[in-house]
C-alpha positions, 0 to 999 in steps of 0.5 A: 479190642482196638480203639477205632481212633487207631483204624481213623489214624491208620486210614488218614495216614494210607491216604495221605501217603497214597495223595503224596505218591500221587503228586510227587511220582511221575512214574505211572506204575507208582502213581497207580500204586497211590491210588490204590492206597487211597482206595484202600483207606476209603475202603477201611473207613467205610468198613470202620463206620459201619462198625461204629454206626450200625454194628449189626448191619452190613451195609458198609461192607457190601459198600467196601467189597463194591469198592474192592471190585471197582478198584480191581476193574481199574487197575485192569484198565489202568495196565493195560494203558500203561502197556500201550503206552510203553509200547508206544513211548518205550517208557512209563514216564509221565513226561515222555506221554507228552512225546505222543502228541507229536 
């Protein structure tokens, strides 16, 4: 058995890299790539405490599939974005969407 300190530990750090990704990329490829891995550590927390707080029940999974498809939708939308954007900038920088204003 694995002890759930090691899922939490594993969770924190996929958030945090995934925050660090987000705040420091300026890529939007990468930065949407962070957000999945912080969606990912939500999920994996919501999994774990429902293992810990309710073992029979599967309330927390249902909650973590929800959250898998959510995730999907978005990286869905989120591309085609980052299409058009290319499309009209000719590059994903977060600096060049600013050359759209004009």
């Amino acid at each position: 058995m694995i002890p759930v300190i090691c899922y939490f530990v594993l969770s924190s750090l996929l958030f945090f890299i995934g925050f660090w990704g987000f705040v420091t990329r300026r890529n939007l490829i990468a930065m949407l790539i962070s957000v999945e891995l912080i969606l990912n550590a939500v999920d994996m927390n919501f999994a774990v405490f429902n293992r810990v707080l309710y073992p029979g029940e599967m309330e927390g999974f249902f909650f973590t599939l929800f959250s898998i498809g959510v995730s999907a939708a978005e990286s869905a939308v989120a591309i085609a974005i980052i299409i058009n954007v290319y499309r009209n900038v000719k590059g994903i920088q977060v600096d060049r969407i600013q050359e759209m204003k004009n």
